[in-house]
Backbone as a printed PyTorch tensor [residue, N CA C, xyz], in Angstrom:
tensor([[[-24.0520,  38.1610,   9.5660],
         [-23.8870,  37.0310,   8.6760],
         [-22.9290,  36.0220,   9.2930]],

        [[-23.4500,  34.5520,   8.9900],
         [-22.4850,  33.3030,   9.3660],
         [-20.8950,  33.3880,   8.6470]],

        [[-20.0880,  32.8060,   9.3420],
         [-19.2000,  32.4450,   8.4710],
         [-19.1560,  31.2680,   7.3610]],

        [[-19.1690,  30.5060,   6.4820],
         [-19.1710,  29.3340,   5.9430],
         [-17.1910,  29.1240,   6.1490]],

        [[-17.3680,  28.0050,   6.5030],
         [-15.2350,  27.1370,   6.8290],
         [-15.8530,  25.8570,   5.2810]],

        [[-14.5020,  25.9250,   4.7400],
         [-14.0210,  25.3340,   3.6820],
         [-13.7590,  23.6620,   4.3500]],

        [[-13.9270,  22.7970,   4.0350],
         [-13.1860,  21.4170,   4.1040],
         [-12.2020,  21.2450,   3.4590]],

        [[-11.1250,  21.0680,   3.6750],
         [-10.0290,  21.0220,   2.7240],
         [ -9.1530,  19.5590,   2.9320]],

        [[ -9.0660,  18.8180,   1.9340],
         [ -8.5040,  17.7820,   2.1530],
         [ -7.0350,  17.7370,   1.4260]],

        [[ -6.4500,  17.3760,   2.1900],
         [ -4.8490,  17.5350,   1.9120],
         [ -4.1660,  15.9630,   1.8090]],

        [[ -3.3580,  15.5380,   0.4450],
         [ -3.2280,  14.5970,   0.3260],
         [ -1.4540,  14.7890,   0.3620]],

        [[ -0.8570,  13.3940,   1.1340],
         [  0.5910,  13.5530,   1.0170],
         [  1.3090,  13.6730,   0.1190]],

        [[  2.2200,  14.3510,  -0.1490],
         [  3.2290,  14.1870,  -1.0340],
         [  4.1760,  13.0670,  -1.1330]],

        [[  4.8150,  13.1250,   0.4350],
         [  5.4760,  11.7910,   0.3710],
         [  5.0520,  10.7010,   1.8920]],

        [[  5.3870,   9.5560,   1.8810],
         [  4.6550,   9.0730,   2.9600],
         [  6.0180,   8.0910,   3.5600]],

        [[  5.8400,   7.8020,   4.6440],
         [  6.9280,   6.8320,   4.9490],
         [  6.3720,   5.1810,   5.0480]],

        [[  7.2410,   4.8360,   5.5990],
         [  7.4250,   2.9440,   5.2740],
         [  5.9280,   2.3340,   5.8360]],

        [[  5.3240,   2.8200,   6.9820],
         [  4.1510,   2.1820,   7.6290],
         [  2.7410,   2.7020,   6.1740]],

        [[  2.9280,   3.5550,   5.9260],
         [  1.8850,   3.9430,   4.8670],
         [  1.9570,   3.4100,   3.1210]],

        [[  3.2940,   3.0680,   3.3370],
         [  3.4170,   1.9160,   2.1690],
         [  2.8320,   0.6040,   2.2480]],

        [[  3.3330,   0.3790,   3.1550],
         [  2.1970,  -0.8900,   4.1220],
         [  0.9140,  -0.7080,   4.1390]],

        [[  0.4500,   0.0030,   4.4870],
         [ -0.9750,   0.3690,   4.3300],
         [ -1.3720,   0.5260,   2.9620]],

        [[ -1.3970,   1.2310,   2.3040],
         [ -1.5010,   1.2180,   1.1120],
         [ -1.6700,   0.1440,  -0.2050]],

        [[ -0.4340,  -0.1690,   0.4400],
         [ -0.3910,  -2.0920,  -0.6960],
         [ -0.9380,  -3.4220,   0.0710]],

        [[ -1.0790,  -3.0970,   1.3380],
         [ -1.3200,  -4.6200,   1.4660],
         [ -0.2810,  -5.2280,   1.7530]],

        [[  0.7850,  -4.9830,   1.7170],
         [  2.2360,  -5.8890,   1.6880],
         [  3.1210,  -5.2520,   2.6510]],

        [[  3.3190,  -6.6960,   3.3650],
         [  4.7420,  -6.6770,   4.4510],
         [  5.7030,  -5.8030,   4.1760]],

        [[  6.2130,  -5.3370,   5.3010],
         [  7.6080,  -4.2230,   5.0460],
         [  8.7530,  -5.5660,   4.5960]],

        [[  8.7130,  -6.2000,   4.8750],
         [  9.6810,  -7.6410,   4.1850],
         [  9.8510,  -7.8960,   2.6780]],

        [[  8.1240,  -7.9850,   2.5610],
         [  8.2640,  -7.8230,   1.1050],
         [  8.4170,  -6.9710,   0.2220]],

        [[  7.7610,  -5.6420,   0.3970],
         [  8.1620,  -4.1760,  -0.0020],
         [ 10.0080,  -4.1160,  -0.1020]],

        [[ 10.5550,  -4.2940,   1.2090],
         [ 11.9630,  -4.5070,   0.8990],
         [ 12.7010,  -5.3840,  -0.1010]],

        [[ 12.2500,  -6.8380,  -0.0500],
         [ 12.5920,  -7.4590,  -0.7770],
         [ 12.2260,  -7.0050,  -2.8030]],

        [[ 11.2670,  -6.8890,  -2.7080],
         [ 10.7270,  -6.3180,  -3.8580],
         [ 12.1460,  -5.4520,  -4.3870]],

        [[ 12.1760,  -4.1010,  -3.3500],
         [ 13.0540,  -2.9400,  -3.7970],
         [ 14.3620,  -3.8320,  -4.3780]],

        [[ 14.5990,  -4.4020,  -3.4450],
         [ 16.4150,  -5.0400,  -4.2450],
         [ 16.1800,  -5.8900,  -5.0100]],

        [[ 15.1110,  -6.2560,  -5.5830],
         [ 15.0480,  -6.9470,  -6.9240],
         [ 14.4570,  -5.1820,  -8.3290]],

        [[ 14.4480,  -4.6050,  -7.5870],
         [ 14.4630,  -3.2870,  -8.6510],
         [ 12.8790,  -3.7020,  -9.1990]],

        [[ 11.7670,  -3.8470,  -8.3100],
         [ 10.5180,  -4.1650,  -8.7030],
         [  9.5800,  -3.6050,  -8.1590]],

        [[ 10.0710,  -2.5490,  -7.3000],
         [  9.1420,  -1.7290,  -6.4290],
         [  9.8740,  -0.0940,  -6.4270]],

        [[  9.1080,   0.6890,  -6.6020],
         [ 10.0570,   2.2720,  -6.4160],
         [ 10.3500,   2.2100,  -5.4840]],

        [[ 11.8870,   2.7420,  -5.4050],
         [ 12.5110,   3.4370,  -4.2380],
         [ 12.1120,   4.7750,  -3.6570]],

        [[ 12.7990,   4.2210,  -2.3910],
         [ 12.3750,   5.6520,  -1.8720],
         [ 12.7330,   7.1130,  -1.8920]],

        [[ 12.4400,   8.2100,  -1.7370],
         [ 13.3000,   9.8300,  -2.1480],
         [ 13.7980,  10.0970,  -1.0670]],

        [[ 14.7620,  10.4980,  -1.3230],
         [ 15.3120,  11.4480,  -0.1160],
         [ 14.6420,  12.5140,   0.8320]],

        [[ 13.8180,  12.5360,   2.1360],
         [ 13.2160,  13.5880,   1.9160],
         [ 14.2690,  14.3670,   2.9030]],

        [[ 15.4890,  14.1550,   3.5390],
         [ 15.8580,  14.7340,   4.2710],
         [ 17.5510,  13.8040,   4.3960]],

        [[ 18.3100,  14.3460,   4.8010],
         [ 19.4510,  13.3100,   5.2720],
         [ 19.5140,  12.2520,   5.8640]],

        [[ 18.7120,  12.1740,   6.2210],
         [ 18.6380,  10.9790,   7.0020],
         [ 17.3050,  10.1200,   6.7270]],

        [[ 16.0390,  10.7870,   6.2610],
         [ 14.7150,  10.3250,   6.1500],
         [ 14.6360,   9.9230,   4.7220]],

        [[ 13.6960,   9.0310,   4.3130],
         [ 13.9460,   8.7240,   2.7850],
         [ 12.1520,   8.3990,   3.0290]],

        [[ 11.1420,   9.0790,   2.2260],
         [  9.7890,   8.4960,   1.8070],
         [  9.5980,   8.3270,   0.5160]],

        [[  8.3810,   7.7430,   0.3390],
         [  7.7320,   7.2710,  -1.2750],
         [  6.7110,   8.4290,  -1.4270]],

        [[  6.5500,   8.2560,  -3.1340],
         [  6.1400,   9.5540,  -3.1560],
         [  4.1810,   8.3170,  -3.7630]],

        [[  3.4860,   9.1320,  -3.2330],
         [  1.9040,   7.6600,  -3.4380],
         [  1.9510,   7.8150,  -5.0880]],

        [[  1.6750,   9.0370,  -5.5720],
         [  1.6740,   8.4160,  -7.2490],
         [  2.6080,   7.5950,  -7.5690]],

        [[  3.8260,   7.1050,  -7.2100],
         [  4.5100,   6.1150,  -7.7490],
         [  3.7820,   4.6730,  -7.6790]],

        [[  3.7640,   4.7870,  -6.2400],
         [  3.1960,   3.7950,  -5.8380],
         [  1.9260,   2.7220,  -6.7210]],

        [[  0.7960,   3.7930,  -6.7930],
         [ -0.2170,   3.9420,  -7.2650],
         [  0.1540,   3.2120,  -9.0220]],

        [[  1.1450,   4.1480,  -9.3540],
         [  1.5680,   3.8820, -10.5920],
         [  2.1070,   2.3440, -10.7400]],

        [[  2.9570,   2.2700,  -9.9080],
         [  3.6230,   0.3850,  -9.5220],
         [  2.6120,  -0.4550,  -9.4520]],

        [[  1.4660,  -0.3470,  -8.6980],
         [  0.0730,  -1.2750,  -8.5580],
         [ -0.4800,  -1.3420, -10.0530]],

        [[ -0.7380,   0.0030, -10.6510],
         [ -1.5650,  -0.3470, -11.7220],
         [ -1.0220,  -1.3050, -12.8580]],

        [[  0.7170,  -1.4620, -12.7430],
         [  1.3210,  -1.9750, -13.5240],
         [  1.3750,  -3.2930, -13.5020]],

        [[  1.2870,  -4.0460, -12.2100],
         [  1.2790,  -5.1360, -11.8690],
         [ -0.0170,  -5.9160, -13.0430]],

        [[  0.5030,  -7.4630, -13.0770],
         [ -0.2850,  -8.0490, -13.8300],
         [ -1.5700,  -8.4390, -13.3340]],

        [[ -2.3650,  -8.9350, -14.0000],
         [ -3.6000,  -9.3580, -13.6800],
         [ -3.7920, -10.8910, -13.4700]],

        [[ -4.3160, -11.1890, -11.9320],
         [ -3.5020, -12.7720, -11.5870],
         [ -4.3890, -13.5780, -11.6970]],

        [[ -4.5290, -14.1680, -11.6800],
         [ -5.3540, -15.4440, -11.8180],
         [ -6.0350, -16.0870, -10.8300]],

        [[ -5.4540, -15.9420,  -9.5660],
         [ -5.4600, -16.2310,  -8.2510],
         [ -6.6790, -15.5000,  -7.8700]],

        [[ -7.7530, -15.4600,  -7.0660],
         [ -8.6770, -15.0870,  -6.3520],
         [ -8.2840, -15.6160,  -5.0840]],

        [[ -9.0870, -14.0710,  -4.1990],
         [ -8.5500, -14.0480,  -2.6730],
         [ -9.0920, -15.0420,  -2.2940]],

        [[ -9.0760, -15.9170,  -1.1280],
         [ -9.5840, -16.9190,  -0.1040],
         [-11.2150, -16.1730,   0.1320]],

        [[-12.0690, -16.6210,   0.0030],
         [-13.2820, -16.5970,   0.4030],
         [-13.4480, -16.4770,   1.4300]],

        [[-14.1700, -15.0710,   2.3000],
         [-14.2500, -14.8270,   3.7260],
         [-15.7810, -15.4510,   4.2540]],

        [[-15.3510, -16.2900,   5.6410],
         [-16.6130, -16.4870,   5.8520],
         [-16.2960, -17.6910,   6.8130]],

        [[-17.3410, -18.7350,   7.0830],
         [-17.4200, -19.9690,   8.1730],
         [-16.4750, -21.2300,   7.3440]],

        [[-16.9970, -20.8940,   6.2930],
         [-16.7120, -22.3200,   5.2490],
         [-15.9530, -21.8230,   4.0680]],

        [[-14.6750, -22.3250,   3.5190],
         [-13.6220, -21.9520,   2.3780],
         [-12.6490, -21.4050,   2.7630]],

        [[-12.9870, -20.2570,   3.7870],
         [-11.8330, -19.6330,   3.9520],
         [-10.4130, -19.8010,   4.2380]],

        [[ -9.8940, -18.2760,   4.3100],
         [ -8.4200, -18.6990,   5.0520],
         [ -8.1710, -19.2000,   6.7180]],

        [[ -9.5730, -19.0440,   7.0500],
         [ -9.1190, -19.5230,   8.3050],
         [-10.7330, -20.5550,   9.0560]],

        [[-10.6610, -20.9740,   7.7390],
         [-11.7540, -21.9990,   8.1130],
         [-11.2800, -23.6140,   8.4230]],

        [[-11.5780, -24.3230,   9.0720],
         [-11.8110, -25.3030,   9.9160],
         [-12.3550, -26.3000,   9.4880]],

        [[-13.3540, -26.0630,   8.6000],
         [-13.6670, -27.2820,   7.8270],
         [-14.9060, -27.7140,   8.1160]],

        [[-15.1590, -29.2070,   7.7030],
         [-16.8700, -29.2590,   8.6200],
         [-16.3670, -30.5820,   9.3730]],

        [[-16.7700, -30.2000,  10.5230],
         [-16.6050, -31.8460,  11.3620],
         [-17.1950, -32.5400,  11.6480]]])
């Protein structure tokens, strides 16, 4: 008989500063700035010296955020953020 192997997907507990970034979309500038206005979770201690975020917070901080009004820049030749225009 074969063996059958399990897939097992393992999700972080805590993550550090580049995966906060990833995650939100947002500059380590602004993530910082955010924190010292007390508008973004801080980070945990995970060690003396190391400090990560834990993603359900995170997760939790996004869902809280308001609902904006603003729509992203339209991707493409024409509208966009890095469109040119017609000449």
């Amino acid at each position: 008989m074969g063996k059958t192997q399990a897939i097992v997907s393992i999700e972080p507990i805590m993550v550090d500063m580049g995966a906060v970034v990833l995650l939100t979309g947002l500059s380590r500038s602004t993530i910082e700035s955010l924190i010292r206005k007390n508008d973004f979770p801080r980070p945990r201690a995970a060690s003396n010296r190391t400090s990560r975020w834990i993603p359900d917070e995170i997760k939790q901080w996004a869902a809280s955020r308001p609902i904006s009004d603003h729509l992203p820049p339209e991707n493409g030749a024409e509208g966009g953020r890095n469109s040119k225009g017609k000449s």
